[in-house]
C-alpha positions as CSV (number, residue, x, y, z in Angstrom):
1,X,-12.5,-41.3,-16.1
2,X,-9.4,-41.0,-13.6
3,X,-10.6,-38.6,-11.0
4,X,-7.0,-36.4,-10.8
5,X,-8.3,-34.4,-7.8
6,X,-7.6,-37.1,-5.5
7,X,-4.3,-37.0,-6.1
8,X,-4.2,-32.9,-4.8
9,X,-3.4,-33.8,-0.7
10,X,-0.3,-35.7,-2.0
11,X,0.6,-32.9,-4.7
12,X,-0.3,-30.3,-1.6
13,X,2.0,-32.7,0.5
14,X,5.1,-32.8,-1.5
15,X,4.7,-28.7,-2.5
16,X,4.7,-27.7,0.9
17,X,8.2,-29.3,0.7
18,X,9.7,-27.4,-1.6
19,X,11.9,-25.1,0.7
20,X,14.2,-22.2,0.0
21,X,17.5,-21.7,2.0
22,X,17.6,-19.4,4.0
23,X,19.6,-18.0,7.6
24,X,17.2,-17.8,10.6
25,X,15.7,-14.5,11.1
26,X,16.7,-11.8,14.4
27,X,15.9,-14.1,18.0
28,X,14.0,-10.9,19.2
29,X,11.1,-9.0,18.3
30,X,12.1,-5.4,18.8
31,X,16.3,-5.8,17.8
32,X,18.9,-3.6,16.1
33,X,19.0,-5.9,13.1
34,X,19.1,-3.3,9.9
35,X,20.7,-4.1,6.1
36,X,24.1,-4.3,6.3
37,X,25.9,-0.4,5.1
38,X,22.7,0.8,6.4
39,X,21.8,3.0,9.4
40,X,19.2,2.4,11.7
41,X,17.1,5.1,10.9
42,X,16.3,3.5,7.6
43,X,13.3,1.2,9.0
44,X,10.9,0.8,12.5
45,X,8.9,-1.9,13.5
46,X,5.8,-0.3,14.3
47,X,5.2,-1.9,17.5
48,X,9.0,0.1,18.9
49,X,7.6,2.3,21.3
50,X,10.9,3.4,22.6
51,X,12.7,4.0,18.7
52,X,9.4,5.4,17.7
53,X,9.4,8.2,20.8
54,X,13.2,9.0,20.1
55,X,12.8,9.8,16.5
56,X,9.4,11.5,16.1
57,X,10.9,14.8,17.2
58,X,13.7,14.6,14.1
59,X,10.7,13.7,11.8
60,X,7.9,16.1,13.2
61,X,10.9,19.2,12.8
62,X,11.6,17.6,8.9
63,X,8.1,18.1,7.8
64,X,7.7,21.6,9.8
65,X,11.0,22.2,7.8
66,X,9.6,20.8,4.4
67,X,5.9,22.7,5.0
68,X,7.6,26.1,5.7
69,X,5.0,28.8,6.3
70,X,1.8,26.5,5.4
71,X,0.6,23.5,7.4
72,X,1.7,20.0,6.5
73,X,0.0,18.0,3.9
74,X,-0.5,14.4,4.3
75,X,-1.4,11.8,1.9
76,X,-2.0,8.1,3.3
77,X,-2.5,5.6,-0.4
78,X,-4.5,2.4,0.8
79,X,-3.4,-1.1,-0.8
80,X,-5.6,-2.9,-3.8
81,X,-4.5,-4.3,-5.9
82,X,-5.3,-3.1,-9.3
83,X,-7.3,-0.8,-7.6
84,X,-3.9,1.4,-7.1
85,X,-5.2,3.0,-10.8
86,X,-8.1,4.9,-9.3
87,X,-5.6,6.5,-6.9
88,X,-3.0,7.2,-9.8
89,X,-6.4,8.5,-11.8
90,X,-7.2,11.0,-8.7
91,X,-3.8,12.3,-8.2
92,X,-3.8,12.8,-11.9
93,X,-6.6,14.6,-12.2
94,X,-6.1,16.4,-9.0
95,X,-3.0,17.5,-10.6
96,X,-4.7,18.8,-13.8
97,X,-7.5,20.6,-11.5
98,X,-4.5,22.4,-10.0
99,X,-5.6,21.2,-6.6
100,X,-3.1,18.7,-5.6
101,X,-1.3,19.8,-2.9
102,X,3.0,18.9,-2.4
103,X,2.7,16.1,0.3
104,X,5.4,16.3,3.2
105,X,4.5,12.8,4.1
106,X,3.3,10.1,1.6
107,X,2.4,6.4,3.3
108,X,1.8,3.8,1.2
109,X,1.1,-0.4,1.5
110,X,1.0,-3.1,-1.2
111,X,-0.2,-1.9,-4.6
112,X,-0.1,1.7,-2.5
113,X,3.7,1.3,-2.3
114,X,4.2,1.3,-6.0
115,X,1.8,4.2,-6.3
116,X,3.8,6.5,-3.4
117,X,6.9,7.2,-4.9
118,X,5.1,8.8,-7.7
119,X,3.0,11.0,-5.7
120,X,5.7,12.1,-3.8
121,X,7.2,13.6,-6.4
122,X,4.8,15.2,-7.8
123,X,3.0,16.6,-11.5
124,X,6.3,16.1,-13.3
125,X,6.7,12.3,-12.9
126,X,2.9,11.9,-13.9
127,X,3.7,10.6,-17.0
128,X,5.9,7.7,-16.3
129,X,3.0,7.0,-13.6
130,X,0.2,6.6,-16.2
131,X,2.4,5.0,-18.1
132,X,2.4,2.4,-15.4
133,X,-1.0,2.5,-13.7
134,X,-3.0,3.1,-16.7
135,X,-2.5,-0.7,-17.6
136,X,0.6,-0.5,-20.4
137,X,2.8,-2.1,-18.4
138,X,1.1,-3.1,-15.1
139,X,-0.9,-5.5,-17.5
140,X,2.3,-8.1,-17.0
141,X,1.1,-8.8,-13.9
142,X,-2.2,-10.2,-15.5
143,X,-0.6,-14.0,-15.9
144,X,0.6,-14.1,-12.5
145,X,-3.1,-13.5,-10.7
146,X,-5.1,-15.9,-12.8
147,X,-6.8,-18.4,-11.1
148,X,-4.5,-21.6,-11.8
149,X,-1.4,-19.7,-11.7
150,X,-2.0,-18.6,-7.8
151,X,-3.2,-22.3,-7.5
152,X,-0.3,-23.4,-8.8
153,X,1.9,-21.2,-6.4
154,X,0.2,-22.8,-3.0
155,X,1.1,-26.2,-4.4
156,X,4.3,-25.6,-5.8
157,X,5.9,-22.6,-3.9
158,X,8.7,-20.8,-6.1
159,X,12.0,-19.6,-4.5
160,X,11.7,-16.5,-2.4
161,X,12.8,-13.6,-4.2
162,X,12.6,-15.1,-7.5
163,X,12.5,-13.1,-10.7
164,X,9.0,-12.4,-11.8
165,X,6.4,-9.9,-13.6
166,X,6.8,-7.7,-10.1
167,X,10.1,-7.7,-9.8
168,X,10.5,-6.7,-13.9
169,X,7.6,-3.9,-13.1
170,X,9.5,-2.2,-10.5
171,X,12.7,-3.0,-12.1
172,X,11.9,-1.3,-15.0
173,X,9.9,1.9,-13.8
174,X,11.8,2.6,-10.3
175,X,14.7,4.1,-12.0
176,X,17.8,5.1,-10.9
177,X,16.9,8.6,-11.5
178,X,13.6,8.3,-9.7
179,X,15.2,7.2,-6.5
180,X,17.9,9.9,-6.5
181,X,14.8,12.3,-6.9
182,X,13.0,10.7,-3.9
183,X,16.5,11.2,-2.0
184,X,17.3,15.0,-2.9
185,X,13.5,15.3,-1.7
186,X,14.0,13.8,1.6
187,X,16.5,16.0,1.9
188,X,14.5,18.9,2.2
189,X,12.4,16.8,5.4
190,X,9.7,15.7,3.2
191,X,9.2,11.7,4.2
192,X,8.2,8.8,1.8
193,X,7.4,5.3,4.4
194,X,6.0,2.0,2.8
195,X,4.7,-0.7,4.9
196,X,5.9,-4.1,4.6
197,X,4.8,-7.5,6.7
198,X,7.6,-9.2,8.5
199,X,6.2,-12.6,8.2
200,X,9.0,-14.1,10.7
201,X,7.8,-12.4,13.9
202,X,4.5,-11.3,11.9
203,X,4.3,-7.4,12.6
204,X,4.6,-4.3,11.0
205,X,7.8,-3.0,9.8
206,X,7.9,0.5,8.4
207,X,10.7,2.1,5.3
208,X,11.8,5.3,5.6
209,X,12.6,5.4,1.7
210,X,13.8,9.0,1.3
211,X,16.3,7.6,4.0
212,X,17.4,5.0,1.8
213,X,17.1,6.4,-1.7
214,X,19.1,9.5,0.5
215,X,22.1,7.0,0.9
216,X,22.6,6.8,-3.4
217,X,24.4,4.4,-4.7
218,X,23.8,0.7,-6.0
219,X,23.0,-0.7,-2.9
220,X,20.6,1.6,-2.0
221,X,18.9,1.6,-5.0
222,X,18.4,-2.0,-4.9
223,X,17.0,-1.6,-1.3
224,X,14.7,0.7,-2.6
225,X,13.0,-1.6,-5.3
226,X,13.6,-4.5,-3.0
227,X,11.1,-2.8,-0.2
228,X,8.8,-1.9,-3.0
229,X,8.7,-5.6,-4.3
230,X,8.4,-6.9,-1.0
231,X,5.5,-4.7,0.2
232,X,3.5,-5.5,-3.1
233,X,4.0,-9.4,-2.5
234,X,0.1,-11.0,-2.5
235,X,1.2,-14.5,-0.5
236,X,0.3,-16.9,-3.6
237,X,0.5,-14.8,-6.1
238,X,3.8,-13.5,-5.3
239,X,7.0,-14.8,-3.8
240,X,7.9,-13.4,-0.7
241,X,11.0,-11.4,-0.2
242,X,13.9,-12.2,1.6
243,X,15.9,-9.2,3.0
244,X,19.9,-9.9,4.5
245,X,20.3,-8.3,7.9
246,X,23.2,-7.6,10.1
247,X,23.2,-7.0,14.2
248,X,26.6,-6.5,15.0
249,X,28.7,-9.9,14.1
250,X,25.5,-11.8,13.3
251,X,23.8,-12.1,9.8
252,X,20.4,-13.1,9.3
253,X,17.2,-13.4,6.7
254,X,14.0,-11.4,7.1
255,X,11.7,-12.9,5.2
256,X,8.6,-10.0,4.0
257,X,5.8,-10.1,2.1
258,X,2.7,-7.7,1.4
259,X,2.1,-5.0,4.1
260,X,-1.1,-5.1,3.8
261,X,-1.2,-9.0,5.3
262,X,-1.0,-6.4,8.8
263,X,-1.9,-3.2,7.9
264,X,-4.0,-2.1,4.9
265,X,-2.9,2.0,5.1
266,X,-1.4,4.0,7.7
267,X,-0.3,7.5,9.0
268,X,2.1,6.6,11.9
269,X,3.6,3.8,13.8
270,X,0.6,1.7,15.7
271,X,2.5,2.5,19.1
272,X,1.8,6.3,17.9
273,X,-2.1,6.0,19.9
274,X,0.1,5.5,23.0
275,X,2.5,8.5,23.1
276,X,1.8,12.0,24.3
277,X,3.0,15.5,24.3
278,X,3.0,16.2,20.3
279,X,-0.6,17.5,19.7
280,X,0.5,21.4,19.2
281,X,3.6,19.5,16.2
282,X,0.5,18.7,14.0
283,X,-2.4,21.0,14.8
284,X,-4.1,21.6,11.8
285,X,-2.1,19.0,9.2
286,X,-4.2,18.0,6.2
287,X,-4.6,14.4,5.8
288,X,-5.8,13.4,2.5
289,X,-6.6,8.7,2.6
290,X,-7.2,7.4,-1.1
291,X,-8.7,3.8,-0.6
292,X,-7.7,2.1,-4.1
293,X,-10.7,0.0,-3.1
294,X,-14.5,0.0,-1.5
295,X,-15.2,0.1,2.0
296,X,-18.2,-1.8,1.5
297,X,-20.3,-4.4,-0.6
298,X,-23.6,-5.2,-1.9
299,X,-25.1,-8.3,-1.1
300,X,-24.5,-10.8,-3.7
301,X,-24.7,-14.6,-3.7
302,X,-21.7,-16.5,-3.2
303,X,-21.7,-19.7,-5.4
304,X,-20.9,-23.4,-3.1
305,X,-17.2,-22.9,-4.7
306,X,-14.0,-23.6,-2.6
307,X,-12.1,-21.4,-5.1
308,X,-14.6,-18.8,-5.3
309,X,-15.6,-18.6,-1.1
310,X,-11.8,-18.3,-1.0
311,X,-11.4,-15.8,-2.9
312,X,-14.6,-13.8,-1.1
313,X,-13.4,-14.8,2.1
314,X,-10.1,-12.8,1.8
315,X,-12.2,-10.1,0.2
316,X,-14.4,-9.5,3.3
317,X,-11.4,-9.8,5.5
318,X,-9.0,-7.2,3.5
319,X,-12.4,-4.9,3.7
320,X,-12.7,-4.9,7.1
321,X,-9.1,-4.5,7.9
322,X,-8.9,-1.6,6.0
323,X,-11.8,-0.3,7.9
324,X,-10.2,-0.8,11.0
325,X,-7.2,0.8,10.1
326,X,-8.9,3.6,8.8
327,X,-10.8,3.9,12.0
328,X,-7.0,4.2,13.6
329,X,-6.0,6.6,11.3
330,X,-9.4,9.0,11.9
331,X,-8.6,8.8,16.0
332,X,-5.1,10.0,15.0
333,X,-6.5,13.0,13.1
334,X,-9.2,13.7,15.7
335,X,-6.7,13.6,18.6
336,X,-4.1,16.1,17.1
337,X,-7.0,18.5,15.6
338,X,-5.8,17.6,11.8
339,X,-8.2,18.0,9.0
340,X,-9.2,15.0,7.2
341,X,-9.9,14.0,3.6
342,X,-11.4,10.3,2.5
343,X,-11.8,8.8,-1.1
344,X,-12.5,5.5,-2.4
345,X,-14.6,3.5,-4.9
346,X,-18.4,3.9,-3.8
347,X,-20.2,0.5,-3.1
348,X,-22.0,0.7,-6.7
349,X,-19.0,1.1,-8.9
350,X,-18.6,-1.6,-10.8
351,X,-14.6,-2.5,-9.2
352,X,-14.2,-5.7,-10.3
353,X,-11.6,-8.1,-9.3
354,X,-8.3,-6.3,-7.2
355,X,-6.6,-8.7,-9.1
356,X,-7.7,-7.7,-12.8
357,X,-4.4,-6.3,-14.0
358,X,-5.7,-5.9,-17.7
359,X,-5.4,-2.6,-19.4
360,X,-9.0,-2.4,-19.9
361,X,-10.0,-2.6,-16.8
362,X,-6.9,0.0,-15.0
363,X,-7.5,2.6,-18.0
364,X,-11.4,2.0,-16.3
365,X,-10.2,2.9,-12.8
366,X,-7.4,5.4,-14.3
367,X,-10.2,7.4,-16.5
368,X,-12.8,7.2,-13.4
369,X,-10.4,8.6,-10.6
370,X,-9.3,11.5,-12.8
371,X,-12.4,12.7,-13.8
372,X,-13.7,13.1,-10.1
373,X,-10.8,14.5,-9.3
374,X,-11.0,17.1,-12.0
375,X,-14.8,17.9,-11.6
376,X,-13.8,18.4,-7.6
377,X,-15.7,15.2,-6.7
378,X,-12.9,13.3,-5.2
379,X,-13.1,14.2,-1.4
380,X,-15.7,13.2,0.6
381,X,-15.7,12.6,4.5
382,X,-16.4,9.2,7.1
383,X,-19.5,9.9,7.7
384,X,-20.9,11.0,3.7
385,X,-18.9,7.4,3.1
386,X,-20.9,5.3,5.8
387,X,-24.3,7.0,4.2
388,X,-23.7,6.2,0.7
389,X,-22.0,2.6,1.4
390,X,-24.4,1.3,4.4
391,X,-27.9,3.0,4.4
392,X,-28.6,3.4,0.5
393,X,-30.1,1.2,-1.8
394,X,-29.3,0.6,-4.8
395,X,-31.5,-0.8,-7.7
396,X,-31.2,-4.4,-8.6
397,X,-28.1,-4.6,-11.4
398,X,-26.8,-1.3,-10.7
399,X,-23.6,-0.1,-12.0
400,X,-23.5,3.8,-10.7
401,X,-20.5,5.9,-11.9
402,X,-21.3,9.4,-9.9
403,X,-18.3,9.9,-7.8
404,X,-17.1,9.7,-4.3
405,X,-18.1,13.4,-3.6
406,X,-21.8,13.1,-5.6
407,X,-22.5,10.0,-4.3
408,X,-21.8,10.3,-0.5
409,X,-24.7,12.5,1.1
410,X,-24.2,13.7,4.8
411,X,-25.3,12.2,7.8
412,X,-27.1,14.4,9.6
């Protein structure tokens, strides 16, 4: 028998030929580059120190605005994958516990993104989010994550941009009427920022999307899903996204993919550790981080597979990012005396793949995340989570279902 595998270097070969046109992207790192009809305000790479110091006051004042007479409520949502239905279970089920709180500021990345404009709204769009999250029509994604079809993508690279399950998802559920609502709710100071990867100069760039959605009109709108797609876009699963830009006379292609390629969650700007003077703005904020994910894994045997070390190899390397950008976000809270609230899978809950889009396995997440969150066993803190995850034990074959809260005992 013809062994076809030796033919994959050439197939490899002539894929990695298969290019999309596209206009250069910005000459310089840190630019004024922004969608054309746009204002600047709409977007910040998060390595601009300078645009990052000039524009905190405006935001800080927004939120104090938004808040009113209580302190400012913060929810960071983690990337995932399918994971992203545990945190639409919790905020469900927080909503049903009457202990959600309204969220000035909702950060989200990847899988996160999709999730954040729902939680920034609040109780009244829960509906259309189950709808989504609880696997009815998220499940569409299932035929573009199976194993052959991302295969198939590395060889044979479709156009950027191009129509597919993600783009019909957000197409269909990111209404019209949903970004307006995001926009009338910016109004009031309230933020909602999604992280996408710039894959051109490789960094961080951050959406204001009440900024855009604040704009109306088709062309914001567009923008609005087009962000959304973008930061959702697994490299080889989906195709990356290109966005036009404009700097004065010249016109260029951005070309962005998933945000949590740089940056798994997020509360600020990375330049944010370096600027000073704010501390007394945030004093006493709540921060509330739902990881749609684990933090950590029990030792299990990796097969001798190149498809199946690949696949663990990003894994580890998505777990420990998160990790260290949770770490970033922790010194952040520390520093201006917030208060801080953690959730995510426990090491012994049977996950499964991020990439497991069928309804079964989201109504699992969905179903789990509520019910801690309605039983009040949602939060737990850094240091319960490094106990339960790093120190414990579990029996051989375990598949524990107690909840972040029961299953994250002190350090002491």
């Amino acid at each position: 028998m013809k062994r076809w595998w030796v033919l994959l270097p050439c197939i490899a070969a002539l894929g990695g030929c298969v290019l999309t046109p596209r206009r250069p992207p910005p000459p310089t790192l840190i630019n004024a580059a922004v969608p054309a009809g746009f204002p600047a305000d709409i977007r910040l790479l998060t390595v601009d120190r300078q645009r990052f110091v000039q524009e905190l006051p405006q935001w800080l004042e927004g939120l104090h605005r938004a808040a009113g007479s209580r302190k400012i409520n913060v929810l960071v949502l983690s990337g995932g994958g399918a994971g992203a239905a545990f945190g639409a279970g919790a905020l469900a089920g927080l909503a049903r516990a009457r202990a959600r709180p309204q969220f000035d500021l909702v950060t989200g990345v990847s899988a996160g993104a999709l999730l954040a404009p729902f939680a920034f709204l609040g109780p009244a769009w829960d509906p259309q989010m189950e709808k989504v999250f609880e696997g009815g029509d998220i499940e569409r994604l299932q035929h573009s994550t199976g194993r052959w079809s991302t295969i198939g993508r590395f060889l044979f690279p479709r156009s950027a941009g191009g129509n597919d399950s993600l783009v019909e998802l957000v197409d269909r559920n990111i209404t019209d009427a949903m970004i307006d609502a995001v926009g009338r709710e910016a109004a009031t100071g309230r933020m909602l920022v999604v992280a996408t990867t710039d894959l051109d100069d490789q960094e961080t760039m951050l959406w204001n999307m009440g900024a855009i959605a604040a704009q109306g009109g088709t062309a914001a709108h567009d923008l609005f899903r087009k962000v959304l797609v973008a930061s959702a876009s697994v490299p080889g699963v989906f195709p990356p996204v290109l966005i036009p830009v404009q700097e004065g006379k010249h016109a260029y292609d951005e070309m962005h993919v998933d945000g949590s390629v740089t940056t798994p969650l997020f509360i600020a700007p990375l330049i944010a550790q370096t600027v000073q003077g704010n501390e007394a703005e945030a004093e006493g904020a709540s921060v509330y981080v739902i990881v749609n994910g684990q933090l950590g894994m029990r030792p299990r045997q990796t097969p001798i597979n190149t498809v199946k070390i690949l696949e663990e190899s990003f894994s580890a390397q998505l777990t420990y990012k998160t990790r260290d950008a949770l770490g970033l976000v922790m010194a952040l809270s520390r520093r201006y005396h917030m208060v801080f609230h953690l959730t995510d899978m426990p090491v012994d809950y049977p996950a499964g793949s991020f990439l497991d889009f069928s309804r079964k396995h989201m109504q699992q997440l969905f179903d789990y995340g509520e019910t801690c969150a309605a039983e009040n066993l949602l939060w737990t803190s850094p240091g319960g989570t490094i106990r339960r995850d790093f120190y414990g034990r579990a029996d051989e074959g375990s598949t524990s279902t107690e909840c972040p809260a029961s299953a994250s005992p002190e350090l002491h």
